[in-house]
Each structure stands twice: as structure tokens, then as C-alpha cells.
C-alpha positions as CSV (number, residue, x, y, z in Angstrom):
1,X,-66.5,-66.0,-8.3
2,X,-65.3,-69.6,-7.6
3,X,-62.6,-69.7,-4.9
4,X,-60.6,-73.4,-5.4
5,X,-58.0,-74.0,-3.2
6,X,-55.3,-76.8,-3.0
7,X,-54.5,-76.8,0.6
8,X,-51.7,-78.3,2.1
9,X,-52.1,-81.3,4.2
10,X,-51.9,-79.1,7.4
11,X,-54.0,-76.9,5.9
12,X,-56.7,-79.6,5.1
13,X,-56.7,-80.8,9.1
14,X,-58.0,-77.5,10.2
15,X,-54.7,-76.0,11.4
16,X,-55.4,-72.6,9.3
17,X,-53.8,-69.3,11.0
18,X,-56.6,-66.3,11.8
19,X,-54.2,-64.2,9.7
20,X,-54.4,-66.9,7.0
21,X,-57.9,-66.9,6.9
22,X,-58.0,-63.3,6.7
23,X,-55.8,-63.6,3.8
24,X,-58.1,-66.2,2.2
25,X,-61.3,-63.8,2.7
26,X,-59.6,-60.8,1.2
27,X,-58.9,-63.2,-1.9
28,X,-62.3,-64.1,-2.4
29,X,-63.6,-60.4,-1.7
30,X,-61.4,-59.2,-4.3
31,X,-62.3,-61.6,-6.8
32,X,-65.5,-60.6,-6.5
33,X,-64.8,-57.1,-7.3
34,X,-63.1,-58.3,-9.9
35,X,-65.5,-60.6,-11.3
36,X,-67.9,-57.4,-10.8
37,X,-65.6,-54.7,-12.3
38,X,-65.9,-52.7,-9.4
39,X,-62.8,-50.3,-9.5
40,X,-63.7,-48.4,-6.1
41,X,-63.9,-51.8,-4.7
42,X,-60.4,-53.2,-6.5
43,X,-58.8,-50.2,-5.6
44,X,-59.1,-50.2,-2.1
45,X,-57.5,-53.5,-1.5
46,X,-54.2,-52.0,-2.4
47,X,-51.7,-50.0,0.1
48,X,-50.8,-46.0,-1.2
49,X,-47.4,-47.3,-2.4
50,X,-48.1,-51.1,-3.7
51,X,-45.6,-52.1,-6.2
52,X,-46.9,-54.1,-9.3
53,X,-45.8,-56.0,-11.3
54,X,-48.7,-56.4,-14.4
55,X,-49.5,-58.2,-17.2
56,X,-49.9,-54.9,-18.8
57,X,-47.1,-52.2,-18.9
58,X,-45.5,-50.5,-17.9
59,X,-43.0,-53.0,-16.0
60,X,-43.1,-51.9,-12.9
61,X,-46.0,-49.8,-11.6
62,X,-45.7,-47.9,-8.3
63,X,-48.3,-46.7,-6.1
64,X,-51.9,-46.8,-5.8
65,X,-53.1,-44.1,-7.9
66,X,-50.4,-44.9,-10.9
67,X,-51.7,-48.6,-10.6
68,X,-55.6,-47.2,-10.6
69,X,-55.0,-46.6,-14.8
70,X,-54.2,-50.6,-15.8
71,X,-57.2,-51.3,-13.3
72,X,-59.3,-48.5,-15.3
73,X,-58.2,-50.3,-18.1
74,X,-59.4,-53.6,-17.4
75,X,-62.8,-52.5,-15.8
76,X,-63.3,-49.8,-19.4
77,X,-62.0,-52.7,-21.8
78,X,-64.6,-55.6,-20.8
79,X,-68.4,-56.1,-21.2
80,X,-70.5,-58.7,-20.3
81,X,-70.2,-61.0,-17.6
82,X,-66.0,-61.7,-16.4
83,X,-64.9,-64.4,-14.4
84,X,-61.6,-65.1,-12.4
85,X,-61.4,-68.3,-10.5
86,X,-58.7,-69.1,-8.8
87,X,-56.8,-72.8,-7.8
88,X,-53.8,-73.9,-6.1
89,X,-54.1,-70.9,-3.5
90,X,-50.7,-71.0,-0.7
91,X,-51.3,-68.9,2.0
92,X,-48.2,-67.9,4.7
93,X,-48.8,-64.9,7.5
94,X,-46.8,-63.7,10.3
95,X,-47.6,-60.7,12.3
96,X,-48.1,-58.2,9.8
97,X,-47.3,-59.4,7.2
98,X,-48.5,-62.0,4.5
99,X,-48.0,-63.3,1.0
100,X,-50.3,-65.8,-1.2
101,X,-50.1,-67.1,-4.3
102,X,-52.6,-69.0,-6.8
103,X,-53.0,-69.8,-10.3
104,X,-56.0,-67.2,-12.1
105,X,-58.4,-68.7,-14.8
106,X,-59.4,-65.3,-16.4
107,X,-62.6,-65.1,-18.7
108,X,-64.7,-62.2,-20.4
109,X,-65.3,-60.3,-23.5
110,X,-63.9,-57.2,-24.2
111,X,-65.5,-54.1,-25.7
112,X,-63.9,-55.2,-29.3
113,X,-65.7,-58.5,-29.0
114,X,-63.1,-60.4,-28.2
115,X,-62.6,-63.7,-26.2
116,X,-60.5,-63.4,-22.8
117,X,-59.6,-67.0,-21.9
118,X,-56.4,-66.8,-20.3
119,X,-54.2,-68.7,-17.1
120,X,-51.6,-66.6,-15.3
121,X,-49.7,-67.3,-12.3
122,X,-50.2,-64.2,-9.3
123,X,-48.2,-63.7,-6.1
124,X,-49.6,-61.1,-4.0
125,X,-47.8,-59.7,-0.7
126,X,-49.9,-58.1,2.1
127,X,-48.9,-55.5,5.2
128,X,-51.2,-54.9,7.9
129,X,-51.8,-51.3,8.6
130,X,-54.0,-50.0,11.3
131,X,-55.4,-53.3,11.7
132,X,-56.6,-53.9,7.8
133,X,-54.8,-56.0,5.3
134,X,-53.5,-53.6,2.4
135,X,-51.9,-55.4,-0.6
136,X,-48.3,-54.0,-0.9
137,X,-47.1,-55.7,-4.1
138,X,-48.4,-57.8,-6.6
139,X,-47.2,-60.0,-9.1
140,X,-48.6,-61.5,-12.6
141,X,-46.9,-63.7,-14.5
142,X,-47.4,-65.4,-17.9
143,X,-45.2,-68.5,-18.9
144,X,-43.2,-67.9,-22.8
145,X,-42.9,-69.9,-24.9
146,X,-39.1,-69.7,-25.7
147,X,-39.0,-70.2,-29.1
148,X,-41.6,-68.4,-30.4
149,X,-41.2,-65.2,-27.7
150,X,-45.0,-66.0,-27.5
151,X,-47.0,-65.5,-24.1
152,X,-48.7,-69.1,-23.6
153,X,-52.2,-67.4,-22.2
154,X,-54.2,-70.9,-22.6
155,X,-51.7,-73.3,-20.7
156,X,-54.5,-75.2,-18.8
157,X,-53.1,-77.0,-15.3
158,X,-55.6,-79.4,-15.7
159,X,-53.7,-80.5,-18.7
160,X,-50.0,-80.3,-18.1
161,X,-47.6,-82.0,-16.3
162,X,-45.5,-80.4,-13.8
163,X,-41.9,-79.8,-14.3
């Protein structure tokens, strides 16, 4: 798991909350369940009633154990090694609660042999409850290609110009 972060210019003098640093640490421990396809692990990031918002239907998944099937999914459909390294992490907290997002450079194999190379764009909200950081709703997005009603999986930031 690589963890690369664009920081803002506060951020890069040091001035980083505790609850944003708890925020960062929790991303990197969960990319490295990810990277690890460690379901128990992924799972217990998330709050009993987390709201997401996939890649994967259905469109709107609610709670916990409903969003435990697209994880299964993931974790059942790759072998190999699987890689998520994330850039351009934003971090805001206030009391109890917290929101981050990032860009996700996705890699693996899947169990048809198939190549997973793919950019998508996550927002991720957190509550604190009973002192732990639960991920309440999450958000993955892929940009389309309007004419073609095509999912653009292998836009690369390092190679396009912002809009």
C-alpha cells in the first residue's frame, strides 16, 4: 500500500488536526486490508448503517451487512497480488465527525484472468462512536464519457489537465 498525499499548504507546515491524523491512519489501515483482501478487516471500518454509494450495484447500498456482499465480491473475484494507492488525499474533522476524499489507483487480477487497472474518484464520511472512527458513507465515482455512455476506468491524473 502506497499512501500519497497532496496536502494543502497548511497541511504541509505541520498544522494537521489529531482528528485529521486519525483520519489519515484509518485510510492507510484500510488500504491495507484492501491491498490484503482482508474482508474481516474491511468490514469493520464501516458503521452498522453506512450508506454506499459503489462502483458496483446496486445504487445505493445500506448498512453494513448488505454492503459486506459487493466487499465479498471484490475479495472472491481477485487473485494474486492487488494494489490501491491513493493521491490527492483532503482531510476535514470536527468533533465527531469527518469526511476525506482522494483519488484510487486500483490494480489486480481477477479470478477470470483479467487486468484491473482502473482510477476512480472516493469520498468517504466518518462518525465517531464510542471513541472509534466508523465510516458512515462512502462514495465511488467513475468519470463518463458522454458520448459514448462509457466508464473512463484508465483516466490517469498524471496525464490530464484539470478542468
Amino acid at each position: 500500500m502506497a499512501l500519497q498525499t497532496t496536502p494543502s499548504p497548511e497541511k504541509r507546515r505541520g498544522s494537521m488536526t489529531t482528528e485529521e491524523s486519525e483520519i489519515q491512519q484509518i485510510v492507510e489501515r484500510f488500504n491495507k486490508a484492501f491491498d490484503a483482501r482482508n474482508l474481516e478487516e474491511i468490514m469493520s471500518f464501516y458503521a452498522p448503517d453506512v450508506v454506499a454509494f459503489d462502483i458496483m450495484p446496486p445504487l445505493q447500498v445500506v448498512g453494513r451487512d448488505a454492503y459486506r456482499k459487493n466487499w465479498n465480491q471484490y475479495v472472491t473475484g481477485m487473485k494474486g497480488q492487488t494494489s490501491c494507492k491513493i493521491r490527492d488525499l483532503q482531510i476535514g474533522a470536527s468533533g465527531d465527525t469527518a469526511f476525506c476524499h482522494f483519488l484510487s489507483h486500483m490494480t489486480g487480477t481477477t479470478t477470470k484472468d483479467e487486468k484491473m487497472d482502473m482510477w476512480v474518484r472516493q469520498t468517504v464520511c466518518f462518525r465517531k462512536e464510542n471513541g472509534k472512527w466508523l465510516i458512515v458513507h462512502e462514495n465511488y465515482s467513475v468519470p463518463v464519457d458522454m458520448e459514448t455512455d462509457k466508464p473512463l476506468w484508465n483516466l490517469d491524473p498524471d496525464k490530464q489537465a484539470a478542468h
